[in-house]
BAKEKOL-743353 format. One line per 3 residues: number of its first residue (from 1); for each residue x, y, z of N, C-alpha, C, O, CB. Coordinates in steps of 0.1 Angstrom, whole numbers. Glycine has a CB too. Example, Ala and Ser with C-alpha at 12.3 -4.5 7.8 and 13.67 -1.06 7.14 Angstrom:
1 = 132,-57,78,123,-45,78,132,-33,78,142,-33,85,113,-45,90 ~ 128,-22,71,137,-11,71,129,0,79,134,11,80,141,-6,57 .
***
This chain:
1 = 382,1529,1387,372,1520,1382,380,1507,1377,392,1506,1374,364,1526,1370 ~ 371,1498,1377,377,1482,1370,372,1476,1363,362,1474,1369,378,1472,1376 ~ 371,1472,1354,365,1460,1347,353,1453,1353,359,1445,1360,374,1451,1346 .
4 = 343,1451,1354,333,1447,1359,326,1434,1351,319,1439,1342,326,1458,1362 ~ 327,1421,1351,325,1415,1340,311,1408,1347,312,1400,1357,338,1406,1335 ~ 294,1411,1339,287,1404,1339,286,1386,1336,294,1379,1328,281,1412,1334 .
7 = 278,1382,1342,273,1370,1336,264,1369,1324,254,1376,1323,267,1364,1344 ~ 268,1359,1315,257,1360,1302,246,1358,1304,238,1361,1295,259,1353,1292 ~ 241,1353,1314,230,1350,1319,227,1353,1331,235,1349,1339,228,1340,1318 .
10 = 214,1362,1335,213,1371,1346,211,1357,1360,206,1346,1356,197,1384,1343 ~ 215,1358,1375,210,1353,1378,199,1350,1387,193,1359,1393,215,1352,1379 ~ 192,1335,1389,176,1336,1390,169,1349,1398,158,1355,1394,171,1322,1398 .
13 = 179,1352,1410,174,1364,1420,169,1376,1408,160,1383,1409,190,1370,1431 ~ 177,1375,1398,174,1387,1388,160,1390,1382,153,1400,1384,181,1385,1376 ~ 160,1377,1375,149,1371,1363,135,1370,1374,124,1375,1371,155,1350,1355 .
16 = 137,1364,1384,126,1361,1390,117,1376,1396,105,1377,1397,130,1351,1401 ~ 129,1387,1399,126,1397,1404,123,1410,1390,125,1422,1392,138,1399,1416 ~ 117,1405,1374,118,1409,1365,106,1404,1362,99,1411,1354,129,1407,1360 .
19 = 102,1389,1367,88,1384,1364,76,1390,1372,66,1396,1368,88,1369,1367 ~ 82,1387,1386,70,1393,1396,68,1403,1400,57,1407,1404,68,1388,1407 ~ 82,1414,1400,75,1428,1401,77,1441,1392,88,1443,1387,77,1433,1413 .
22 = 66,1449,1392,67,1457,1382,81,1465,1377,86,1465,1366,59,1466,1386 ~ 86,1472,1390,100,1479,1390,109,1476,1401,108,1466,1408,99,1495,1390 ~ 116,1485,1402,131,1482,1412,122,1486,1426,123,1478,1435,148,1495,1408 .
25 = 112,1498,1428,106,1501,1438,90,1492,1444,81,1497,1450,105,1516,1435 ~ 92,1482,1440,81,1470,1444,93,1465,1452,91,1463,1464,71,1458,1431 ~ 105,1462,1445,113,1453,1451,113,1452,1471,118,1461,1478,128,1459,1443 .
28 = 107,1440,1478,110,1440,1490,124,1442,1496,133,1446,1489,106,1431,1494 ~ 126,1439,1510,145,1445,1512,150,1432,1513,163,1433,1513,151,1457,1529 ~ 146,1418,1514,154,1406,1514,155,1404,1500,163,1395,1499,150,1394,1522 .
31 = 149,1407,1489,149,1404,1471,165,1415,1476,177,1411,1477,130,1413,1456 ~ 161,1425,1478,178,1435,1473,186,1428,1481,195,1423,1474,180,1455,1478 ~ 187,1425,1490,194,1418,1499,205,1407,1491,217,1408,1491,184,1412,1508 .
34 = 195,1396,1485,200,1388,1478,210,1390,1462,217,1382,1456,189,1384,1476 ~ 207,1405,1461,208,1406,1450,223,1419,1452,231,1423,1444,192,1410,1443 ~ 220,1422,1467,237,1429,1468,250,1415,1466,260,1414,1459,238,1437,1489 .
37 = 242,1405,1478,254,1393,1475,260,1392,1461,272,1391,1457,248,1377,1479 ~ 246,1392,1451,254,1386,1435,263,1398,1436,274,1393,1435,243,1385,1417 ~ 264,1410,1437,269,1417,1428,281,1426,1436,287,1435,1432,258,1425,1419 .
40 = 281,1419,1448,293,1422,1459,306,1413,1451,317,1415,1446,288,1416,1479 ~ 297,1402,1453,307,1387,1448,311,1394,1430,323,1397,1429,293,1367,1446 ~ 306,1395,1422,303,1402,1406,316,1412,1408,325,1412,1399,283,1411,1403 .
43 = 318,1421,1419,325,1432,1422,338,1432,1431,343,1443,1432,316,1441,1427 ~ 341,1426,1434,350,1418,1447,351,1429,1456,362,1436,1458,367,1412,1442 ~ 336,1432,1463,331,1437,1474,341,1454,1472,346,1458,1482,335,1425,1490 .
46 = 342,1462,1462,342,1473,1459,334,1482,1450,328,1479,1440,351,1473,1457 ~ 333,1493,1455,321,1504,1450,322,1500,1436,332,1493,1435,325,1523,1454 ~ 317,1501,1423,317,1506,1410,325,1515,1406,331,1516,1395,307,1509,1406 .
49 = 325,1522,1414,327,1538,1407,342,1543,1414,352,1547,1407,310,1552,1414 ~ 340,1541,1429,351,1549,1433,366,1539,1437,378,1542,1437,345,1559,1447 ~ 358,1523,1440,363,1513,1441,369,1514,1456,379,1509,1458,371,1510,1430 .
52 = 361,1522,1469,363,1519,1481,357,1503,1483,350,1497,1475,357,1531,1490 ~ 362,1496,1497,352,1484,1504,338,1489,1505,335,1501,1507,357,1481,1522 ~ 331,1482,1503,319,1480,1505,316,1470,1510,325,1461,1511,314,1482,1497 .
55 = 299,1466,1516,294,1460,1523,282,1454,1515,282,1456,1503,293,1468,1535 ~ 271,1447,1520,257,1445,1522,254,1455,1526,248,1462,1519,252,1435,1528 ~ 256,1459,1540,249,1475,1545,257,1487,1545,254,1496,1553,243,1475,1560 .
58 = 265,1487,1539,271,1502,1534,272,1504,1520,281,1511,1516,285,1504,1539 ~ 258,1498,1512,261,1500,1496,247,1502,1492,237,1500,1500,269,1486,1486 ~ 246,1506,1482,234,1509,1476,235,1502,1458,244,1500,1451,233,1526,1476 .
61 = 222,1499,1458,223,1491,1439,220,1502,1434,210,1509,1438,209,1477,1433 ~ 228,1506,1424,231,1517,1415,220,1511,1399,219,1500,1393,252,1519,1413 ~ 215,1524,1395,214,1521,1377,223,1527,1370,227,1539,1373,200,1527,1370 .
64 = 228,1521,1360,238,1525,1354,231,1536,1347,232,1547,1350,245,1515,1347 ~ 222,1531,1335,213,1541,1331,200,1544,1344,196,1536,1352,206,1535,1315 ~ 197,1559,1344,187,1560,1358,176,1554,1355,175,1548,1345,182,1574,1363 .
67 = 165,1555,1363,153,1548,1362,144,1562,1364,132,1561,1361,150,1536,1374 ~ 148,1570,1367,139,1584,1365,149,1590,1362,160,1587,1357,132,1591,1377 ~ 139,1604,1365,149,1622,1357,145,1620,1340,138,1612,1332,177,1622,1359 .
70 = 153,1630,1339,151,1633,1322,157,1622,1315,150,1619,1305,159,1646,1316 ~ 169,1614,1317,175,1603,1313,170,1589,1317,177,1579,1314,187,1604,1315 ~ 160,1589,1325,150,1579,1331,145,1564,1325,136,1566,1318,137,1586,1333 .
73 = 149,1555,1326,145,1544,1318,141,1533,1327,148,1525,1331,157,1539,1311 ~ 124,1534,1329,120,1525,1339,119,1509,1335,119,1500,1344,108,1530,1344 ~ 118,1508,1323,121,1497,1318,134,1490,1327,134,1478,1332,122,1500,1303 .
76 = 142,1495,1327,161,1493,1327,156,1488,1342,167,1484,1346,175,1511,1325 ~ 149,1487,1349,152,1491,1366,155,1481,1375,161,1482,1385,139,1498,1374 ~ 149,1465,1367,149,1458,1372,162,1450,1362,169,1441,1367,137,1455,1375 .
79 = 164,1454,1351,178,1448,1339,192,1446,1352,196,1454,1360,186,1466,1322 ~ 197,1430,1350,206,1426,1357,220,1435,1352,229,1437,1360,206,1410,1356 ~ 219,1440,1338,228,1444,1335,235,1460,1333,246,1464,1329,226,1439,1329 .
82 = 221,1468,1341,220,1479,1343,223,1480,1360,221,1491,1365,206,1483,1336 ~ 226,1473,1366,226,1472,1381,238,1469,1388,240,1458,1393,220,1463,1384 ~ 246,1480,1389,260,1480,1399,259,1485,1416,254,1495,1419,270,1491,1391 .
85 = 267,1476,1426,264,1481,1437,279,1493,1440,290,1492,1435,261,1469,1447 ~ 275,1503,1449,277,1517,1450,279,1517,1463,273,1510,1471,266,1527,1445 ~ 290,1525,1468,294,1530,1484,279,1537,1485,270,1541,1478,311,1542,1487 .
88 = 285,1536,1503,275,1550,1508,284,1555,1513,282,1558,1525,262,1550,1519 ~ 295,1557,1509,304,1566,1513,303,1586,1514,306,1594,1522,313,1561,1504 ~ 297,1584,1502,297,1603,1492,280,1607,1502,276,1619,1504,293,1603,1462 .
91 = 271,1595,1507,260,1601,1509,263,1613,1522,253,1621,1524,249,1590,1512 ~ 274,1616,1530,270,1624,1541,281,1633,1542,285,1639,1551,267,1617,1553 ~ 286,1632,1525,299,1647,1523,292,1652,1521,281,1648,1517,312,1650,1514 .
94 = 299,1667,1522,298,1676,1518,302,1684,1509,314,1688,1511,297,1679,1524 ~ 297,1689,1499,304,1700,1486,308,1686,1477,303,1676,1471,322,1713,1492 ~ 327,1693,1480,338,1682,1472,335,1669,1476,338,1660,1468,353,1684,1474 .
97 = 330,1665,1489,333,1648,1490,320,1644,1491,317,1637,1500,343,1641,1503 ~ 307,1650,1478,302,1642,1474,305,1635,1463,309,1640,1453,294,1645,1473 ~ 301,1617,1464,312,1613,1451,299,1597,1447,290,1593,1454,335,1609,1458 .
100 = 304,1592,1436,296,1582,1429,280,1584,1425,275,1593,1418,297,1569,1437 ~ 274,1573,1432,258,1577,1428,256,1593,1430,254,1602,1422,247,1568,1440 ~ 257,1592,1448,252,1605,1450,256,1622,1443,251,1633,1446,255,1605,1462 .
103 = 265,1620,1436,270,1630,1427,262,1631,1414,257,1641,1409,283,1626,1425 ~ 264,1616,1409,260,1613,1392,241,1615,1396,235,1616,1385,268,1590,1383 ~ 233,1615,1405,225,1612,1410,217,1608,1394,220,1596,1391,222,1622,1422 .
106 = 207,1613,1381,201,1608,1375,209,1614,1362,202,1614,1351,187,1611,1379 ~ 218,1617,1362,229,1620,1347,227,1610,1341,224,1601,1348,246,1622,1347 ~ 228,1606,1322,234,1597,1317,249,1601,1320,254,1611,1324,230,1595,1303 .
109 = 254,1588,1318,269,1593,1318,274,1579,1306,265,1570,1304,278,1594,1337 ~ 289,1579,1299,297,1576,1290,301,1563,1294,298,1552,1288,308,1585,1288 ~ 309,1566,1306,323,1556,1307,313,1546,1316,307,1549,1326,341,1563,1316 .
112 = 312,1530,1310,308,1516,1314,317,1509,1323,324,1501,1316,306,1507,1303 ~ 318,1509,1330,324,1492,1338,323,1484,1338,330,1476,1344,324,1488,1348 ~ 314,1481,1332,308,1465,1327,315,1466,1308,313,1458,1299,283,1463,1328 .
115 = 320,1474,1308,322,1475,1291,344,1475,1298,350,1482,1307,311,1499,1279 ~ 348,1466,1290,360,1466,1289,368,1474,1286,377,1480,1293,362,1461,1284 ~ 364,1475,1271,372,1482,1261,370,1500,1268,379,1508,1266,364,1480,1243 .
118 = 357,1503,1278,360,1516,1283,370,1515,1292,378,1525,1291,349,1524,1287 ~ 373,1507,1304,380,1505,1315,391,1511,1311,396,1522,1314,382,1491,1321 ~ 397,1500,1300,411,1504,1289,413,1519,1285,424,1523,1282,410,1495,1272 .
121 = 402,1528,1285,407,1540,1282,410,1548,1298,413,1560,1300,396,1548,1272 ~ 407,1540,1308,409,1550,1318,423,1546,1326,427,1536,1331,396,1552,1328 ~ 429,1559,1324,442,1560,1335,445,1568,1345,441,1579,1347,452,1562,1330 .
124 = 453,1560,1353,457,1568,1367,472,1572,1362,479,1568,1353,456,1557,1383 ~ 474,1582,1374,486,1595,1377,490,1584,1393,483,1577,1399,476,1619,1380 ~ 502,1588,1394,508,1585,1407,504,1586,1420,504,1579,1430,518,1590,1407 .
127 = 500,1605,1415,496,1611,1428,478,1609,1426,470,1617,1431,502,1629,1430 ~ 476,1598,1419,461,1593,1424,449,1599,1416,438,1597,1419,458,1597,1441 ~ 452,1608,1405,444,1612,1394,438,1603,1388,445,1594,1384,450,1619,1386 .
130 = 425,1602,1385,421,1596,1375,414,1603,1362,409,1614,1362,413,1588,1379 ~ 415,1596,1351,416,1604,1337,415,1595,1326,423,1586,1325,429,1613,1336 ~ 406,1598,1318,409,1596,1301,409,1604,1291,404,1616,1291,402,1588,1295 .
133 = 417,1596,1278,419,1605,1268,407,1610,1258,408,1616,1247,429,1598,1260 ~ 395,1605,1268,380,1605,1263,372,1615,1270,368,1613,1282,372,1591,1263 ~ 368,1629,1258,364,1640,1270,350,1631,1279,349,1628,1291,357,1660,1260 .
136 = 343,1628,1269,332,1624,1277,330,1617,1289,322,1621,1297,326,1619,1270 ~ 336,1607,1292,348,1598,1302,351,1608,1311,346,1608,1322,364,1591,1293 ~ 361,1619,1307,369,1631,1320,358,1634,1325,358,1633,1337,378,1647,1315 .
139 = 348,1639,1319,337,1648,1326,327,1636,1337,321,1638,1348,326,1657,1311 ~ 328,1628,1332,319,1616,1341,327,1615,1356,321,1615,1367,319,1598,1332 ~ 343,1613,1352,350,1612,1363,353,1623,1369,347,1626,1379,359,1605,1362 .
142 = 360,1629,1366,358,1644,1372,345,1653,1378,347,1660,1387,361,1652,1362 ~ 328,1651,1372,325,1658,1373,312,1654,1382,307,1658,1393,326,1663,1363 ~ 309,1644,1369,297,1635,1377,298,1628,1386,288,1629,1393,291,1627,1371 .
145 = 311,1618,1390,311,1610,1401,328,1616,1407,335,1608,1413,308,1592,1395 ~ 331,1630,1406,337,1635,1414,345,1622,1420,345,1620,1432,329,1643,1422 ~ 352,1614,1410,364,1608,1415,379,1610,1420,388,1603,1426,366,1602,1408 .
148 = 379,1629,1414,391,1630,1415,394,1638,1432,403,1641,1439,396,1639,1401 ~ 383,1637,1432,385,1644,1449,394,1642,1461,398,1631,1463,376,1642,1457 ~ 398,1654,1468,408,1653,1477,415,1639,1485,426,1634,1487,404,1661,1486 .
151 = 395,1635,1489,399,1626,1495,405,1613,1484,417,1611,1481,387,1623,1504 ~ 396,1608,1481,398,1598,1468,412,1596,1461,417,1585,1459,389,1603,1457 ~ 417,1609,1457,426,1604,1450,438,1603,1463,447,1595,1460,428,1613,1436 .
154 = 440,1610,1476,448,1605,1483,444,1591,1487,455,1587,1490,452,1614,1492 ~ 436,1582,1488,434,1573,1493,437,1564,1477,438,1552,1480,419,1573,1502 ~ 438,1566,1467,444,1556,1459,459,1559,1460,467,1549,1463,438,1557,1445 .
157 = 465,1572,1457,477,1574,1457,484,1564,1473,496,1560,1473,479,1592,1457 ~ 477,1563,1481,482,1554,1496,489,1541,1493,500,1536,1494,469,1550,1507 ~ 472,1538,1488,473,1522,1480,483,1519,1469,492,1510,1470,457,1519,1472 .
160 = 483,1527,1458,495,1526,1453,506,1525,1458,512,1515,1454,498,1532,1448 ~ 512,1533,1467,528,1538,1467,531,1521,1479,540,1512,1478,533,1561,1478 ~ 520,1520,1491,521,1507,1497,523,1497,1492,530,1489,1497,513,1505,1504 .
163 = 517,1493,1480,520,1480,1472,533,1483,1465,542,1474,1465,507,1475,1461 ~ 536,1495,1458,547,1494,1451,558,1495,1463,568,1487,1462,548,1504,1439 ~ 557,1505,1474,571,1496,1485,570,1484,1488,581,1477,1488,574,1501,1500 .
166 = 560,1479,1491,557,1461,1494,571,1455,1483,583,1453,1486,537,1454,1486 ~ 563,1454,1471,570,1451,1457,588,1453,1457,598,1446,1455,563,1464,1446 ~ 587,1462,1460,603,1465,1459,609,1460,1470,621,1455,1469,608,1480,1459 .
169 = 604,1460,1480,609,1453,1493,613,1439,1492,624,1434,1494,599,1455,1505 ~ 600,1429,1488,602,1418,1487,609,1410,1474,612,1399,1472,590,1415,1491 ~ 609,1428,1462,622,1416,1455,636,1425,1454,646,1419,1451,618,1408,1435 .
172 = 637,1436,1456,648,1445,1464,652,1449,1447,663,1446,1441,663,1436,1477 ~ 640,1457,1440,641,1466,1431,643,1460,1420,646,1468,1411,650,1474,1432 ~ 642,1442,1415,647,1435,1408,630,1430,1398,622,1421,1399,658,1424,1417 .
175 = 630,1441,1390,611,1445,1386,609,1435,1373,605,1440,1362,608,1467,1378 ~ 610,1420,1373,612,1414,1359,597,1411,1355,587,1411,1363,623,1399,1359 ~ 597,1409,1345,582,1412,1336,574,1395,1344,562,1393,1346,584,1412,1311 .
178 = 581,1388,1345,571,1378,1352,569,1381,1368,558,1381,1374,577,1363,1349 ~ 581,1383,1374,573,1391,1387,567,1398,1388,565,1399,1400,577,1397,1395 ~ 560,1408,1381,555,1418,1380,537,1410,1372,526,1410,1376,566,1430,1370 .
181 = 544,1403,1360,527,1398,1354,521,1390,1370,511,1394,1376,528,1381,1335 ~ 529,1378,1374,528,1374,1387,513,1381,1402,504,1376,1409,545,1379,1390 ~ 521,1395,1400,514,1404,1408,502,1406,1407,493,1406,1416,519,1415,1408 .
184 = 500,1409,1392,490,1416,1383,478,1405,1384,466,1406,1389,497,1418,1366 ~ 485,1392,1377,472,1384,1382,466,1382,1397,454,1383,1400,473,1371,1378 ~ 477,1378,1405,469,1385,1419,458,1386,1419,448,1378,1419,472,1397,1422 .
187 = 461,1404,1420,453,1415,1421,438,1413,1412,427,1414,1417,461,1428,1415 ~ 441,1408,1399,431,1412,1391,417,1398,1400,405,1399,1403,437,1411,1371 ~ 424,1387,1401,418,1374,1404,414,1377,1420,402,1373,1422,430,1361,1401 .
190 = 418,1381,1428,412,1385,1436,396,1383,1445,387,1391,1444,414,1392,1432 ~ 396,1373,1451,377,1375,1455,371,1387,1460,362,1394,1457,371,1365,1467 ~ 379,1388,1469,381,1403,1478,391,1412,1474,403,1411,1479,383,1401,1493 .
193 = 387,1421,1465,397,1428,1464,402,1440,1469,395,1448,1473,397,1428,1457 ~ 416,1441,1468,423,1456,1477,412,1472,1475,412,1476,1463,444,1460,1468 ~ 407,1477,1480,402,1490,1476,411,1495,1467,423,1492,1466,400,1500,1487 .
196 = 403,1504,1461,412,1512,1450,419,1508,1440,425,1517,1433,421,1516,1455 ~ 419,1490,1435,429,1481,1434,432,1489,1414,443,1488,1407,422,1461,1438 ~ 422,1494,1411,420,1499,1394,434,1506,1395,442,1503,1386,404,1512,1389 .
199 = 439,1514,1405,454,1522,1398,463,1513,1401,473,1515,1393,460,1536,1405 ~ 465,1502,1410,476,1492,1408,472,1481,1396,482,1475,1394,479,1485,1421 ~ 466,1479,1393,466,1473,1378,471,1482,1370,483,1480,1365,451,1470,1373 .
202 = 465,1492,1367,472,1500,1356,483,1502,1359,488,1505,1349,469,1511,1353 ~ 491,1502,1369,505,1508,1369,511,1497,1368,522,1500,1362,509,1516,1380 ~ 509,1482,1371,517,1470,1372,517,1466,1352,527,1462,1346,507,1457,1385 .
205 = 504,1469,1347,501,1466,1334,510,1474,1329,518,1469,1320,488,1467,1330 ~ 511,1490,1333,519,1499,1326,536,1494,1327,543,1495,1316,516,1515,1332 ~ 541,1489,1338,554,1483,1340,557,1476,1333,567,1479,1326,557,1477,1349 .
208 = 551,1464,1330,551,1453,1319,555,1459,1306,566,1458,1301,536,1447,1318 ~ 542,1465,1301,542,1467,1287,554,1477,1284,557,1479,1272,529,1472,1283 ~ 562,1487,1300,575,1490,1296,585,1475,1294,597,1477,1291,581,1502,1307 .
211 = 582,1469,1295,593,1458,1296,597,1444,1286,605,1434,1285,589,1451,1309 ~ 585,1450,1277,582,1443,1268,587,1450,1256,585,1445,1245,570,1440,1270 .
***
């Protein structure tokens, strides 16, 4: 996961689609349409949750809080701020590699992406674990959106170890805290960003703050 930083002010595609129809399921498919662009762009065209590529037509608009089930908040359905877009990656695993929406399918769950201060409690492992020191948080990622799965976490562990040989290659092991902050903004600034990109932040952030 990453940091996901809303706008203070929803935009018009939002508000307008909050005036004229009742819920998220009135919504026509060129209103969602419009409303994947905000939040592809909002996300730098990665899942929420698991932070694969995503698309316009390989994502789905997620509720953070659900709009049905027992934790159901139909009010919330059309809230710009309750609204993250989601792989369709997990829709056609099976068992273990169902993963994000389709996992968490109508759970509340803890850990926010649009909330900072939770991002900051979550960390990655080398070999591609994700984890915090917050049970409620473990169980979301672990359980509900089954992040830590076979596949998943080898496909971050990839992305890691490739940027950090990149890294070493192009300054030949010589790791100084401004080459390294250098990197970091990169990554974070990014329009399009690398898949997976949440464990190389943390690990470039974690370098630093050894260096400091």
């Amino acid at each position: 996961m990453i940091y996901i930083q809303k706008g203070n002010d929803p935009p018009q595609i939002f508000t307008n689609a909050k005036r004229n129809y009742r819920n998220y399921d009135d919504l026509p498919g060129d209103v969602k349409d419009k409303m994947k662009e905000i939040l592809l762009s909002e996300q730098g065209h990665i899942c929420a949750y698991c932070m694969s590529r995503i698309s316009r037509e390989n994502s789905t608009i997620e509720h953070y809080i659900p709009r049905k089930g027992k934790y159901g908040n139909a009010s919330l359905s059309l809230d710009y701020r309750n609204l993250l877009l989601v792989c369709n990656n997990g829709r056609n695993g099976k068992g273990n590699d169902r993963h994000c929406d389709v996992s968490k399918a109508d759970e509340l769950i803890s850990v926010n992406p649009t909330k900072k201060e939770d991002i900051e409690r979550v960390k990655y492992h080398k070999d591609g674990t994700i984890e915090s020191d917050i049970d409620s948080f473990n169980t979301d990622l672990n359980i509900t959106f089954n992040l830590n799965s076979v596949t998943l976490k080898r496909n971050r562990q990839a992305v890691l170890s490739e940027v950090l040989n990149q890294l070493y290659k192009n300054k030949h092991g010589d790791w100084s805290k401004d080459y390294v902050e250098k990197h970091l903004n990169r990554y974070i600034s990014q329009e399009k960003k690398v898949p997976y990109v949440g464990i190389i932040i943390y690990e470039l952030e974690r370098r630093i703050k050894r260096n400091t």
